[in-house]
C-alpha positions as CSV (number, residue, x, y, z in Angstrom):
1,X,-14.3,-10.9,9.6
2,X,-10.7,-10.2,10.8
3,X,-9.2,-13.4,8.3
4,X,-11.2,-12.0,5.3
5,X,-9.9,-8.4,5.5
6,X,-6.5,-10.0,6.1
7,X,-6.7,-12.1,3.8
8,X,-8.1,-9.8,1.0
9,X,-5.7,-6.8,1.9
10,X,-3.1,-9.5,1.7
11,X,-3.8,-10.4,-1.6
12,X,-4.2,-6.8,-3.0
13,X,-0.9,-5.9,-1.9
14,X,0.9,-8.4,-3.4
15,X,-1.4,-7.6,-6.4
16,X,-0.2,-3.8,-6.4
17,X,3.6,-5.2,-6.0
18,X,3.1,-7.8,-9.0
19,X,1.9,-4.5,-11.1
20,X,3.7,-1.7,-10.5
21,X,4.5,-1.0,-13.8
22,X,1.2,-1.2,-14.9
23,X,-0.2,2.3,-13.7
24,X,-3.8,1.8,-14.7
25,X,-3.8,-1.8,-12.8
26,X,-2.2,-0.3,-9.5
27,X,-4.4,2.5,-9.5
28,X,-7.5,0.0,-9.6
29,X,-5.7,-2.4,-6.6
30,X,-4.7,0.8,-4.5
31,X,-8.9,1.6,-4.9
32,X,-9.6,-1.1,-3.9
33,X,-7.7,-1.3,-0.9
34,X,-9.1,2.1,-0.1
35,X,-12.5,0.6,-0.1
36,X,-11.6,-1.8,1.8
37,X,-10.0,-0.6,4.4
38,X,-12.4,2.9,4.7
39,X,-15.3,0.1,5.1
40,X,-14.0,-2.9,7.0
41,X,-11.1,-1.3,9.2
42,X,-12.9,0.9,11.8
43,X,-15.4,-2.1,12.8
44,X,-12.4,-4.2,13.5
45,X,-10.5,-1.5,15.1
46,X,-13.5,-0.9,17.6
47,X,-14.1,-5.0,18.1
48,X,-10.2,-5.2,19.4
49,X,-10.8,-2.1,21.2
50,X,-13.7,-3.5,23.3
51,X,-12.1,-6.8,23.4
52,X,-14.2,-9.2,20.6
53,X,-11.6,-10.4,19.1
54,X,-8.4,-12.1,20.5
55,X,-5.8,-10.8,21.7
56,X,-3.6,-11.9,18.5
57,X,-5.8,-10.1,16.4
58,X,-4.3,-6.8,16.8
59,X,-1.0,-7.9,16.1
60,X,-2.0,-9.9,13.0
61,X,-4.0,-6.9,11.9
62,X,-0.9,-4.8,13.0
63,X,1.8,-6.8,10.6
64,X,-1.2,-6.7,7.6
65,X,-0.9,-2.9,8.4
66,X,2.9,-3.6,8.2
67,X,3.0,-4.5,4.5
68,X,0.6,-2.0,3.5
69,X,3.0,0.6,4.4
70,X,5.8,-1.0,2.8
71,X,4.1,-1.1,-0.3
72,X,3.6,2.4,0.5
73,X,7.0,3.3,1.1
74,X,8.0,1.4,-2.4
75,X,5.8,3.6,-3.8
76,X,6.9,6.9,-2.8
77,X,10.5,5.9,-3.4
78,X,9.7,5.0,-7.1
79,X,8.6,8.1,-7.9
80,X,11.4,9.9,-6.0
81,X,13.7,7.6,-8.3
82,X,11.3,8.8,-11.6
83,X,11.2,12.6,-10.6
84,X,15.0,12.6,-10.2
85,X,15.7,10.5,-13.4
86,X,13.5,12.9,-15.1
87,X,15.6,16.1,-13.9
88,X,18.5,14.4,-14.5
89,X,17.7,13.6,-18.3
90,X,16.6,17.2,-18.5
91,X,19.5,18.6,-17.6
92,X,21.6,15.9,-19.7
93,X,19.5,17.4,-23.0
94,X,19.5,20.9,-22.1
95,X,23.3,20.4,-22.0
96,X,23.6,21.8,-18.1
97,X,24.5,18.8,-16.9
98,X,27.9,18.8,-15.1
């Protein structure tokens, strides 16, 4: 169970990297991950947690987790980058900018 959801998270973050300037597409992948991870995480987290799995899984699971909030963090830094581009080319054609 742990190599599918790595596997599969895997692949949809490098899917949501490959389209980030396809909102519609991203939005899909990032639901998708949401599924996944809302079904398929806690039963993982609770078989580490009373010792199923071996003792690499958590830190396999824990770089998997790694990437997602990279992706994350590309994602909130491209829309700090759009939200000040679009002040910025408000203020160039209201003429206030300095």
């Amino acid at each position: 169970m742990l190599d599918g959801f790595i596997r599969t998270l895997n692949e949809l973050i490098e899917g949501a990297e490959t389209r980030a300037r396809e909102p519609d597409n991203f939005l899909a992948i990032n639901e998708q991950m949401k599924t996944l991870i809302e079904r398929d995480l806690p039963p993982l987290v609770e078989a580490i947690s009373t010792g199923e799995l071996a003792d690499d899984a958590r830190t396999r699971l824990e770089r998997c987790l790694v990437s997602l909030g990279d992706l994350e963090a590309k994602g909130r830094a491209r829309l700090v980058w759009a939200d000040d581009f679009e002040d910025h080319m408000r203020r160039a054609l209201s003429g206030d900018e300095q």
